[in-house]
DSSP file (Angstrom, degrees, kcal/mol; ACC not computed):
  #  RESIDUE AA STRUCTURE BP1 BP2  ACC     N-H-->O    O-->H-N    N-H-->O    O-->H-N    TCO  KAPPA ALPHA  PHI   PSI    X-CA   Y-CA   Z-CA
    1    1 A X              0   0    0      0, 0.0     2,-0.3     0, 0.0     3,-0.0   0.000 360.0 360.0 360.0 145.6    0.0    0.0    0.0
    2    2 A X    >>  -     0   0    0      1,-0.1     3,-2.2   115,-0.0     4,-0.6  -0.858 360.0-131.9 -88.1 124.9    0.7    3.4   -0.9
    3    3 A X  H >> S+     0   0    0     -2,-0.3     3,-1.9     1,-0.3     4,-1.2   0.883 112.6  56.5 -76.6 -23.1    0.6    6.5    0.8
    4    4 A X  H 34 S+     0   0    0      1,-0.3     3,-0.3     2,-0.2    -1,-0.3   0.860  97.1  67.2 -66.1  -9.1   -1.3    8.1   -2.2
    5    5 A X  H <4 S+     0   0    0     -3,-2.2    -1,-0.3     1,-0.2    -2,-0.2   0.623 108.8  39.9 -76.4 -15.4   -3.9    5.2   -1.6
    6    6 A X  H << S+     0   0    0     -3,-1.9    71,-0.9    -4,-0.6     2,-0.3   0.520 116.6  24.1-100.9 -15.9   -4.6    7.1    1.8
    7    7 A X     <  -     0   0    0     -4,-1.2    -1,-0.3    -3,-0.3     2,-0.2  -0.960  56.2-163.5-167.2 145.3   -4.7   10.7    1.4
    8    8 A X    >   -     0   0    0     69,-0.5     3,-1.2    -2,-0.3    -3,-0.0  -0.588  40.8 -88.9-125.7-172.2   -5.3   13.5   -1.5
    9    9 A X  T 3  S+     0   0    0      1,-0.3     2,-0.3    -2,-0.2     3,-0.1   0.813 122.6  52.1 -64.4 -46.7   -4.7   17.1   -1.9
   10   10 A X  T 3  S+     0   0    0      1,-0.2    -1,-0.3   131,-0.0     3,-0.0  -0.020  94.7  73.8-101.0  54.6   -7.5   18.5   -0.5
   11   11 A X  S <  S+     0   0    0     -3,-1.2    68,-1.5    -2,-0.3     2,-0.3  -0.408  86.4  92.0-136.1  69.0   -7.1   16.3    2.8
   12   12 A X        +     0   0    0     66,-0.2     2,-0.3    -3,-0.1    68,-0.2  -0.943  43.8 164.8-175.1 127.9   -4.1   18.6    3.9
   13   13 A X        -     0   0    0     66,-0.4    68,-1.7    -2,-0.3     2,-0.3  -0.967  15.4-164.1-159.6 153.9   -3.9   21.4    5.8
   14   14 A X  E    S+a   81   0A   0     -2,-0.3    69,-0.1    66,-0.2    68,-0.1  -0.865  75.3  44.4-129.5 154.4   -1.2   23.2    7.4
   15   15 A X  E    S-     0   0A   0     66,-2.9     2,-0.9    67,-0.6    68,-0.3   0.961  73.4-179.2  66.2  42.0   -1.6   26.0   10.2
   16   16 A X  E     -a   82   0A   0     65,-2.2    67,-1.8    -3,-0.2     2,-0.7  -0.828  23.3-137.7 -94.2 113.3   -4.0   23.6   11.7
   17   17 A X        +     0   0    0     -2,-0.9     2,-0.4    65,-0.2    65,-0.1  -0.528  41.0 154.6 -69.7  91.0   -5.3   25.7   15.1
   18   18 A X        -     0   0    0     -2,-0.7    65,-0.2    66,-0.2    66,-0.1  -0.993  28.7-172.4-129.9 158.8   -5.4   23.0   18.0
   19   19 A X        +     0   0    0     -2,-0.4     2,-0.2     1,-0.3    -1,-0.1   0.185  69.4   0.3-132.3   1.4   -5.0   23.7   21.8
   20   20 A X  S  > S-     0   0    0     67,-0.1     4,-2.0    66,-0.1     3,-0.4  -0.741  77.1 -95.8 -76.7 155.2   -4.9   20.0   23.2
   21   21 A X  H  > S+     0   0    0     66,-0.3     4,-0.6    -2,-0.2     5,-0.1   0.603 119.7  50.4 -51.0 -10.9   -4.9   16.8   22.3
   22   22 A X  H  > S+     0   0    0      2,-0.2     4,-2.5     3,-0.1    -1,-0.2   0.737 107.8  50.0 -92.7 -21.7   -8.4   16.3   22.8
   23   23 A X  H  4 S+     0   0    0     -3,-0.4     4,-0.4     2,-0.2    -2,-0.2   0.616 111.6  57.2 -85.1 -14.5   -9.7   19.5   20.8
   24   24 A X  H >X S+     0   0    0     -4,-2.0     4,-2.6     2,-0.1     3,-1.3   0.914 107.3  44.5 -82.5 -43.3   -7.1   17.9   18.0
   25   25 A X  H 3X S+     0   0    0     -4,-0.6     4,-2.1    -5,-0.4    -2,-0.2   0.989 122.8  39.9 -52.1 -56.2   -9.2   14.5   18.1
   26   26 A X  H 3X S+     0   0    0     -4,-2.5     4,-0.9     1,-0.2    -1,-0.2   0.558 114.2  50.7 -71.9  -5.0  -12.6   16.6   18.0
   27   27 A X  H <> S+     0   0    0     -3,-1.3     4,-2.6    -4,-0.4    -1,-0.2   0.805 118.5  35.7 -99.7 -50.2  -11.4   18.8   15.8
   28   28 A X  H  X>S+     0   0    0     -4,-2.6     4,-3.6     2,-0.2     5,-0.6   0.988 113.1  57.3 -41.2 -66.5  -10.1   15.7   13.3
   29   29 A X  H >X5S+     0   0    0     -4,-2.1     4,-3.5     1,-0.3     3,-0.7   0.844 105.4  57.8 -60.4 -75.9  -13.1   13.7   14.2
   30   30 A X  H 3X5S+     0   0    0     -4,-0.9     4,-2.6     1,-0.3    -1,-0.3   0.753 114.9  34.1  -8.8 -76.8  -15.0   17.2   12.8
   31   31 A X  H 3X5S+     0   0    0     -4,-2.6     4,-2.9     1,-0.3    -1,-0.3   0.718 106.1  59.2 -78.3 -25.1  -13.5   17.0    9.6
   32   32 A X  H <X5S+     0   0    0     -4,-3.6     4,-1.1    -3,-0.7     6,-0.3   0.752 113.2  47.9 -75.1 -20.1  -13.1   13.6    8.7
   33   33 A X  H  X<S+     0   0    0     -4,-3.5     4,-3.4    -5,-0.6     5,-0.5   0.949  98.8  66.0 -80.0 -37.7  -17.0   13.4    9.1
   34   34 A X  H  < S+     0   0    0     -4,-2.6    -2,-0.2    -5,-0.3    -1,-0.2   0.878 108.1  34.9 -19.0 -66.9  -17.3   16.2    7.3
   35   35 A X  H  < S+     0   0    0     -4,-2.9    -1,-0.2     1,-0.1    -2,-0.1   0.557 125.0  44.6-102.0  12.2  -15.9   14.2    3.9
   36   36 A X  H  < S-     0   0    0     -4,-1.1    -2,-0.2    -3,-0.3    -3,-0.1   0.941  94.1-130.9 -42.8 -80.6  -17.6   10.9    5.0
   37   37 A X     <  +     0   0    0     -4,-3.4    -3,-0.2    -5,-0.2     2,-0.1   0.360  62.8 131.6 117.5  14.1  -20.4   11.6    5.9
   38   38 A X        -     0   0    0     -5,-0.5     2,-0.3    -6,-0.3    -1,-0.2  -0.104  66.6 -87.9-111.6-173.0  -20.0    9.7    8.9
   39   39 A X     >  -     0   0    0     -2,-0.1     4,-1.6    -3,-0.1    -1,-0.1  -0.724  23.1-134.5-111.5 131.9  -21.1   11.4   12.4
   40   40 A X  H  > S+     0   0    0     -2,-0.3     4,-2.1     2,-0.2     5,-0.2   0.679 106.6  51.7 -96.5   0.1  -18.5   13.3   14.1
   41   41 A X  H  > S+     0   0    0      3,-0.2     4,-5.0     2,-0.2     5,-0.5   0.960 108.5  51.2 -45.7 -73.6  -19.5   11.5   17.8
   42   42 A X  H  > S+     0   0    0      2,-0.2     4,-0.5     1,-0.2    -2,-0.2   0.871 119.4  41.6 -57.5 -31.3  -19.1    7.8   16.0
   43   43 A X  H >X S+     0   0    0     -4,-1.6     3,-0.7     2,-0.2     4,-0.6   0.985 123.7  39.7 -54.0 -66.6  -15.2    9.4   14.7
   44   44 A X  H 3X S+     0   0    0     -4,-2.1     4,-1.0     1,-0.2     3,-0.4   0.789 114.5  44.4 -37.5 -55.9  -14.7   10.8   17.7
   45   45 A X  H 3X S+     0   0    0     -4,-5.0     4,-1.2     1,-0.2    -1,-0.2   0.702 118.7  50.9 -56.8 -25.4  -16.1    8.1   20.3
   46   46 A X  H <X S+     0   0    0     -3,-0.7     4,-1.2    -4,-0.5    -2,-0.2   0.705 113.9  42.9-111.5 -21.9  -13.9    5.4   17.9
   47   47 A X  H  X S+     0   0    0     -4,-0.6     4,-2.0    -3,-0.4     5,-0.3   0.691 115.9  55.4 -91.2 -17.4  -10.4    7.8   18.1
   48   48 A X  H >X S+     0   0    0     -4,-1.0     4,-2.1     1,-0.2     3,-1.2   0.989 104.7  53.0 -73.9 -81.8  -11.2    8.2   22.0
   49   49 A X  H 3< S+     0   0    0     -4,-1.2    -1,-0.2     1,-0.3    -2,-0.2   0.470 104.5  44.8 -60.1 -30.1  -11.2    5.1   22.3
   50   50 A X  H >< S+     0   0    0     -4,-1.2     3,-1.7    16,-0.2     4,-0.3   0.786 105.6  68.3 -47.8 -34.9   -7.9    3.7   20.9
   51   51 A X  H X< S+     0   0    0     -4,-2.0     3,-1.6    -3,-1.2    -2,-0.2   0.852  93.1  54.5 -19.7 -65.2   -6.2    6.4   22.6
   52   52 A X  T 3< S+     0   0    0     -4,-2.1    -1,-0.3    -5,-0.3    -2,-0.1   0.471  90.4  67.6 -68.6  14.0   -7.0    4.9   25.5
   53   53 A X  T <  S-     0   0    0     -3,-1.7    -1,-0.2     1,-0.3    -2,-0.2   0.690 131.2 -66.9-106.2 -35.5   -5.4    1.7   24.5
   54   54 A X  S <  S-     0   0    0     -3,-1.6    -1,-0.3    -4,-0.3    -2,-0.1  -0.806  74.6 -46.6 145.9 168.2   -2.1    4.1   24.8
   55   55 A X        -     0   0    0     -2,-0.2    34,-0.1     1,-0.1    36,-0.1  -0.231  26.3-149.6 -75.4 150.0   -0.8    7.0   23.0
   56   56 A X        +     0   0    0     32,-0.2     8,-1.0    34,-0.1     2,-1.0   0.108  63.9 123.2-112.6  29.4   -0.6    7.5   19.1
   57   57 A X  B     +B   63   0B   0     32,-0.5    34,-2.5    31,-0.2     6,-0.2  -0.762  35.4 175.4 -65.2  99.5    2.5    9.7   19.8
   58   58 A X        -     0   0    0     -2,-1.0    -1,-0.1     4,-1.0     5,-0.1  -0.217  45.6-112.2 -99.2  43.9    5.1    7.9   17.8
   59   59 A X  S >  S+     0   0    0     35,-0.1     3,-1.8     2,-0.0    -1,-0.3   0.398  83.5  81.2  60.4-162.5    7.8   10.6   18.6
   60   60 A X  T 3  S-     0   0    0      1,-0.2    37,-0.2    -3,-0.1     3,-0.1   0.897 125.1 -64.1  44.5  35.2    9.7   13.5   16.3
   61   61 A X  T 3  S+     0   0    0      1,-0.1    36,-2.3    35,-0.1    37,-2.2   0.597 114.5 113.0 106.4 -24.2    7.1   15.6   16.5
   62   62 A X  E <   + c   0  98B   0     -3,-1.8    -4,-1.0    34,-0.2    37,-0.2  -0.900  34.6 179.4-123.2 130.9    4.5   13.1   14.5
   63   63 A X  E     -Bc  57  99B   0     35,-1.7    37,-0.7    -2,-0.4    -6,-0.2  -0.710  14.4-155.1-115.6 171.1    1.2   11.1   15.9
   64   64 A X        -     0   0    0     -8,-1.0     2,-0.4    -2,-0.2    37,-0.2  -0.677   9.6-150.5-155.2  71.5   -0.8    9.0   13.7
   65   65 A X        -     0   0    0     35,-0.2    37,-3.1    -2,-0.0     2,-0.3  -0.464  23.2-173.9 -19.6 100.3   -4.4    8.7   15.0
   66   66 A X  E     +d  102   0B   0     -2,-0.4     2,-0.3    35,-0.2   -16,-0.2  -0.914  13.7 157.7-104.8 137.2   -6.0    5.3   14.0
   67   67 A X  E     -d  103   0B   0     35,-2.7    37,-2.2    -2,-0.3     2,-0.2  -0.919  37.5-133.4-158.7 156.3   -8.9    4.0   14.2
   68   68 A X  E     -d  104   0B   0     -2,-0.3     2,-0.5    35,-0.2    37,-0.2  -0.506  34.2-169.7 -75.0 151.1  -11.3    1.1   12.8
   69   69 A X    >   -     0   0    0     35,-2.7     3,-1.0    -2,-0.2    37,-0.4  -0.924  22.7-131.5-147.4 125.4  -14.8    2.9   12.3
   70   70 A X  T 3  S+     0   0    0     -2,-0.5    36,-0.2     1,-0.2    -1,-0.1   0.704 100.3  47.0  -6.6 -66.4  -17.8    0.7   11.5
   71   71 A X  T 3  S+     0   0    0     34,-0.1     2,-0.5     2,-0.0    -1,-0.2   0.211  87.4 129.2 -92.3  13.7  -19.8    2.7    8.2
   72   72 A X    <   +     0   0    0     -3,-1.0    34,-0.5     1,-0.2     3,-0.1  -0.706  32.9 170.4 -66.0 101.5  -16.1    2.8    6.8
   73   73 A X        +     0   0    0     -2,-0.5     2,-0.3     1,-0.2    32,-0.3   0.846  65.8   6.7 -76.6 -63.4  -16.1    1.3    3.4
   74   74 A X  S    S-     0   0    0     30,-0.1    -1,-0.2     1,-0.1    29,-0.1  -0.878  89.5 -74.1-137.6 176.9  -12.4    2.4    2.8
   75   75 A X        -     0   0    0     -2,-0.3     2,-0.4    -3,-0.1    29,-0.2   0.081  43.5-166.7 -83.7 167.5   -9.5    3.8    4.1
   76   76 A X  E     -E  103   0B   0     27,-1.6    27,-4.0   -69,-0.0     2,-0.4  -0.990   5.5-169.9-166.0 112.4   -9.6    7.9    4.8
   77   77 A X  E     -E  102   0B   0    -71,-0.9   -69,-0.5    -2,-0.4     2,-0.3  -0.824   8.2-179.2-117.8 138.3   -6.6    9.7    5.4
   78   78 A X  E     -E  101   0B   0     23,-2.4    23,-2.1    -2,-0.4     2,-0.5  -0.743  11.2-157.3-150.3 109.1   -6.1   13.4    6.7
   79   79 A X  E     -E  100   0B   0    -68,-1.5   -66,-0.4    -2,-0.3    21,-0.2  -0.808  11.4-172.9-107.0 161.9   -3.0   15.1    7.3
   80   80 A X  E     -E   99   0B   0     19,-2.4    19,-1.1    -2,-0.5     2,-0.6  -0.981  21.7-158.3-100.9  97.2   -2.5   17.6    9.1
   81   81 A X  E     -a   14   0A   0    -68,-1.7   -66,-2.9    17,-0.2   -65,-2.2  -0.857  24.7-139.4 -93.4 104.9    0.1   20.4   10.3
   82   82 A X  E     -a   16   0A   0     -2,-0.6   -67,-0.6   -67,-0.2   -65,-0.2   0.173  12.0-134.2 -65.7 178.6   -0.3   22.1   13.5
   83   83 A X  S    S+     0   0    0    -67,-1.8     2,-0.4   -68,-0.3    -1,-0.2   0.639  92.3   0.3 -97.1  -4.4    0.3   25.6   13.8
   84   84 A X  S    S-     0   0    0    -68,-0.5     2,-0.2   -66,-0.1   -66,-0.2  -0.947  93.1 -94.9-146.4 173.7    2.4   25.1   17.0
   85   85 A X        -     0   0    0     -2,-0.4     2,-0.3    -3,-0.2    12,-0.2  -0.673  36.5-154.3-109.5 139.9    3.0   22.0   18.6
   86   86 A X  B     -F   96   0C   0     10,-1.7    10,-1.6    -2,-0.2   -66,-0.1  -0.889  30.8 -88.9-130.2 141.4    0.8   20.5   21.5
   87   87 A X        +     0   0    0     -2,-0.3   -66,-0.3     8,-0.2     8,-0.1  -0.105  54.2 164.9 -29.9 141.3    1.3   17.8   24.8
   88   88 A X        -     0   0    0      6,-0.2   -31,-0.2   -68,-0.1   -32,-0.2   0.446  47.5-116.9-146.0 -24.5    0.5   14.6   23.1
   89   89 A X        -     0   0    0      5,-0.3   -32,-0.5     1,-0.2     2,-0.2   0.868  48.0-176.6  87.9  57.6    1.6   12.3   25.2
   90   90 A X    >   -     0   0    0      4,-0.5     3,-1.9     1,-0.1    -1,-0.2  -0.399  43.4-113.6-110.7 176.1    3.9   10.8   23.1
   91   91 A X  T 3  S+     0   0    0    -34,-2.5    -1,-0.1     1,-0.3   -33,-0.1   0.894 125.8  35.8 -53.6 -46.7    6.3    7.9   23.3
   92   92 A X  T 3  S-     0   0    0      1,-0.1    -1,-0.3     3,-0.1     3,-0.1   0.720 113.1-123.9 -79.6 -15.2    9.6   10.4   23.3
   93   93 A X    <   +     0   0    0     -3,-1.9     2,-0.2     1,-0.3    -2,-0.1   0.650  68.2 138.0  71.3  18.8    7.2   13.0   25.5
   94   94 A X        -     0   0    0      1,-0.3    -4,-0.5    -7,-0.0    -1,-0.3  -0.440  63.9 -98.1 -68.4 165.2    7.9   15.5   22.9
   95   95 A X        -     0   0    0     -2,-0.2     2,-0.4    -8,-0.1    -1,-0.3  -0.006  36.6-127.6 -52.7-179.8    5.2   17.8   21.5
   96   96 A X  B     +F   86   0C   0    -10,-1.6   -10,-1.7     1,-0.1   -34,-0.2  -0.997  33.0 166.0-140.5 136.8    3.5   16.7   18.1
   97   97 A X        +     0   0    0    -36,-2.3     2,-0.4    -2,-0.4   -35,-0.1   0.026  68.2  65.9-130.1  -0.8    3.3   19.2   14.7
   98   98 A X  E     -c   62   0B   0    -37,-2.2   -35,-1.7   -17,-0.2     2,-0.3  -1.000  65.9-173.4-142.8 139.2    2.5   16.7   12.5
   99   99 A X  E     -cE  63  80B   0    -19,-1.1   -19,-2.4    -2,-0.4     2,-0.7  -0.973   9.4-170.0-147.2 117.9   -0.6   14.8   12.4
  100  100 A X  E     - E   0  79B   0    -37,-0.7     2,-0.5    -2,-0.3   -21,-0.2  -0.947   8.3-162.2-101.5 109.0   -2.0   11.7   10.3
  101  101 A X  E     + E   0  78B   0    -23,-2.1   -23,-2.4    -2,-0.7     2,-0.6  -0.820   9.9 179.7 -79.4 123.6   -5.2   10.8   10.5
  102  102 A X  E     -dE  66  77B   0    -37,-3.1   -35,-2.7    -2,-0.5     2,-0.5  -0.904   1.3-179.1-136.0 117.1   -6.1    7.1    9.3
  103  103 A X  E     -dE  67  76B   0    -27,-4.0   -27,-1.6    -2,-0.6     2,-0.3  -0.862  18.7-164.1 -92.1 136.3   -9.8    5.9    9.5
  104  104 A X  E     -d   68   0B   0    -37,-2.2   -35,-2.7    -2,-0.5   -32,-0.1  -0.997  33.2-104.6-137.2 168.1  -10.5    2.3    8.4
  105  105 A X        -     0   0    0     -2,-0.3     3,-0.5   -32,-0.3   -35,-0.1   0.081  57.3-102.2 -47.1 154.3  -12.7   -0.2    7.4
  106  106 A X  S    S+     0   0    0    -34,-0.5    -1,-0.1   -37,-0.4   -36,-0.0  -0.451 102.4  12.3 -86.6 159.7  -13.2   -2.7   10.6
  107  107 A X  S    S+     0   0    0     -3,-0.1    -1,-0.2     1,-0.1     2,-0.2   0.790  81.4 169.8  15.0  92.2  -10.9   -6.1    9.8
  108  108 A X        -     0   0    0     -3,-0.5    -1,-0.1    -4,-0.0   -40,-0.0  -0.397  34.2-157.3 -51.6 164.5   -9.2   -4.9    7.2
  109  109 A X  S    S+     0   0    0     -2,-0.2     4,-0.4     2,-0.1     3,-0.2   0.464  96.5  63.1-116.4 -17.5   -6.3   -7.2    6.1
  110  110 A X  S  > S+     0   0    0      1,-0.2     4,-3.5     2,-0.1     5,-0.4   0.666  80.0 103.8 -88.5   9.4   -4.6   -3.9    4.4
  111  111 A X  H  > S+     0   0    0      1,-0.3     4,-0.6     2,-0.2     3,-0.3   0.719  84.3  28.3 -35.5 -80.7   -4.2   -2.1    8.3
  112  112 A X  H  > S+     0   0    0      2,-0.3     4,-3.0     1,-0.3    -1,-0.3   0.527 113.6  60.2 -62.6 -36.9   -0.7   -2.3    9.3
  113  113 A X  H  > S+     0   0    0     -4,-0.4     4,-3.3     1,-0.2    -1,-0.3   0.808 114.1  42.6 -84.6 -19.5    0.7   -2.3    5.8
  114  114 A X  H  X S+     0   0    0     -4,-3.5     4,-1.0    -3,-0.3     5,-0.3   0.928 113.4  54.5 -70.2 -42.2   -1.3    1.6    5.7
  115  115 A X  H  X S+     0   0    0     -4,-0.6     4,-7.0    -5,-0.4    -2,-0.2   0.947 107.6  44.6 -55.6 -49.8    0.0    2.1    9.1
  116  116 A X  H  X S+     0   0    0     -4,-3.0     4,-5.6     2,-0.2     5,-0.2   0.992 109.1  60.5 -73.7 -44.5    3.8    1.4    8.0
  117  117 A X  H >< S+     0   0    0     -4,-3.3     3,-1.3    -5,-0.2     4,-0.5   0.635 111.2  41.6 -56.5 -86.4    3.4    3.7    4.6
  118  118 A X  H 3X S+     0   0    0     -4,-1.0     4,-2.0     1,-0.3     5,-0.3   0.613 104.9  56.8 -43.7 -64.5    2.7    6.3    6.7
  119  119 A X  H 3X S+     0   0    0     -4,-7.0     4,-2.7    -5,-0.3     5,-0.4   0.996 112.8  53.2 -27.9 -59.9    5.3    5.8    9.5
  120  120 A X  H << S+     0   0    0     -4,-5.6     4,-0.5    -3,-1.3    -2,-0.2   0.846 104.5  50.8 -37.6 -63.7    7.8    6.0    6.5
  121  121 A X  H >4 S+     0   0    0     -4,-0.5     3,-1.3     1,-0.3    -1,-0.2   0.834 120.0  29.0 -66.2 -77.2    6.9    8.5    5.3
  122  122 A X  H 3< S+     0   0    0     -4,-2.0    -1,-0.3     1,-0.2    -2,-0.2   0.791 108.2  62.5 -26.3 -61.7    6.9   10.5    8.2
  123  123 A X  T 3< S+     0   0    0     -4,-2.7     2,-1.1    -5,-0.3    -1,-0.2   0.537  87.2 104.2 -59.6 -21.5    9.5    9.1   10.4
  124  124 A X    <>  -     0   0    0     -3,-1.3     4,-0.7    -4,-0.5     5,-0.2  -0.634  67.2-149.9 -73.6 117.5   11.7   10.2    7.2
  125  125 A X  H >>>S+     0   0    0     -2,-1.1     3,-2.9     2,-0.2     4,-2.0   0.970  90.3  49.7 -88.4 -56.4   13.5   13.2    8.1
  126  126 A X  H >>5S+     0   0    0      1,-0.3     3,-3.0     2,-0.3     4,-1.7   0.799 114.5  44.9  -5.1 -96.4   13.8   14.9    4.9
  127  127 A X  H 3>5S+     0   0    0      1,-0.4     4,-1.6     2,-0.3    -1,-0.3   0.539 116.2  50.8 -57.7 -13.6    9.8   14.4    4.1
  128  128 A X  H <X5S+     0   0    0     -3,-2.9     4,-0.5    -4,-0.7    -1,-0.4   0.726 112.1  50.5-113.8 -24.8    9.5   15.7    8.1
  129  129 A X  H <<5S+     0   0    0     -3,-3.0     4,-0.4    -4,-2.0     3,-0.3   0.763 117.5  41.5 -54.8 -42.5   12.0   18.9    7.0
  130  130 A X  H >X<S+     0   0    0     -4,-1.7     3,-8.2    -5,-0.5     4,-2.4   0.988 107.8  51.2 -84.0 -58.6    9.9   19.4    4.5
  131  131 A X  H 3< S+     0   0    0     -4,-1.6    -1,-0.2     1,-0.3    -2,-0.2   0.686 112.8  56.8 -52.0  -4.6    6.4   19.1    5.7
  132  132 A X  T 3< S+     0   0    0     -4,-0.5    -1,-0.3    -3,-0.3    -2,-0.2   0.435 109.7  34.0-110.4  -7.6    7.4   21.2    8.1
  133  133 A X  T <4 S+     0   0    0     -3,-8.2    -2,-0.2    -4,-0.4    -3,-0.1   0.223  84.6 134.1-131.8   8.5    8.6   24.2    6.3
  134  134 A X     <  -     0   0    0     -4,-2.4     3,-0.1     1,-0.2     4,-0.0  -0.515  50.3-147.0 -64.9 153.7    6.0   24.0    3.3
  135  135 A X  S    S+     0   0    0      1,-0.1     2,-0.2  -121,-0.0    -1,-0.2   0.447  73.5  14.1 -80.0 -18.6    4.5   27.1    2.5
  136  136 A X  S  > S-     0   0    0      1,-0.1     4,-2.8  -123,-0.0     5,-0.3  -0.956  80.5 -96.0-152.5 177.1    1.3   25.6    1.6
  137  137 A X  H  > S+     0   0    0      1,-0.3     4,-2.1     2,-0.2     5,-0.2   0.871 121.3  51.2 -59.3 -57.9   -1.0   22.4    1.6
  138  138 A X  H  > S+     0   0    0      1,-0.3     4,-1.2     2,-0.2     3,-0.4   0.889 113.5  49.8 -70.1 -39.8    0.1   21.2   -2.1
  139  139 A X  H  > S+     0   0    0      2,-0.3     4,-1.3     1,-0.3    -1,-0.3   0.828 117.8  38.4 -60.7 -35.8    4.0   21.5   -0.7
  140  140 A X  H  X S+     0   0    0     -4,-2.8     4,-1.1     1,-0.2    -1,-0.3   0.854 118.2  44.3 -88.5 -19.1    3.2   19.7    2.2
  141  141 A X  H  X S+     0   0    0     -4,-2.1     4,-1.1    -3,-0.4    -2,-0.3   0.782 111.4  66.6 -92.6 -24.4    0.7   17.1    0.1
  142  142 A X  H >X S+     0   0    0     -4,-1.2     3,-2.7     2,-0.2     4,-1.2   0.979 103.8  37.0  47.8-117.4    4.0   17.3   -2.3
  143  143 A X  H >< S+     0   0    0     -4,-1.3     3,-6.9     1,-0.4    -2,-0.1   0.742 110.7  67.7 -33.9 -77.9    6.5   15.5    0.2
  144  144 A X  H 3< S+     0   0    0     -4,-1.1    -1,-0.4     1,-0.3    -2,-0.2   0.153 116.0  16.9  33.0 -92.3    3.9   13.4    1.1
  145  145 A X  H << S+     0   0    0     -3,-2.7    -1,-0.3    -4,-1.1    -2,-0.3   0.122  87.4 116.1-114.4  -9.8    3.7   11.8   -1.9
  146  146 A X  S << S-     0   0    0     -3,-6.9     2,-0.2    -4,-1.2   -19,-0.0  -0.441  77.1 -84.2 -66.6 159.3    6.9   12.4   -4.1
  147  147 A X              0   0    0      1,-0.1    -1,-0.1     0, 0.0    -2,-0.0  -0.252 360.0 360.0 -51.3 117.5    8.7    9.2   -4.7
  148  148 A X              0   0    0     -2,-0.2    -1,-0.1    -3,-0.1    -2,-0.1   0.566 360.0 360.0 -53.7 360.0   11.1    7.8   -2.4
């Protein structure tokens, strides 16, 4: 799996305004229902709830909110770039400026192999240089996606 198989141009935003980690869940939760169609409670109620499993701080800077959600035909990606960095709880205990959102369908086979494009991707410090000093959404939807 691919990262373009997860997330398009206009699911990118930079100078994303959040003030904790829980007004970033609700605020995700918000938008990803938004281009569902899905309810932003069942988004919300379903990111709440992995959370609590432990934090989706995977350190540098970068979380990757997951979760299965029910009415999920396929998988629904939204990044995100804060405009300052917020407590996340994350493994290194740093703040987090970069944010993946990955909804999926419930048993999926393709989870983990979505999970890991996206970790690359991220975790790459170049593509995390970058996303982090585009000047706009296509620059940052740009690293993303160029070719490794």
């Amino acid at each position: 799996m691919e990262i373009t198989d997860l997330i398009a141009p206009d699911r990118v935003s930079i100078g994303f305004k959040a003030s904790s980690k829980p007004h970033l869940l609700a605020e995700l939760a918000r938008r990803a229902a938004a281009a569902t169609g899905l309810s932003q409670r069942q988004i919300g109620d379903v990111l709440e709830a992995r959370e609590s499993l432990g934090s989706t701080g995977v350190g540098s800077g970068i979380a990757i909110p997951h979760a299965q959600v029910a009415a999920l035909d396929e998988f629904f990606g939204l990044f995100v770039r804060l405009d300052r960095p917020i407590d996340y709880d994350a493994i290194d205990g740093q703040p987090v400026d970069l944010v993946f959102l990955l909804l999926m369908p419930p048993n999926s086979k393709w989870h983990l192999q979505a999970l890991a494009a996206i970790s690359r991707r991220l975790r790459d410090t170049e593509i995390a240089n970058d996303l982090r000093a585009a000047k706009t959404s296509q620059q940052s939807y740009d690293a993303l996606t160029r070719a490794p």
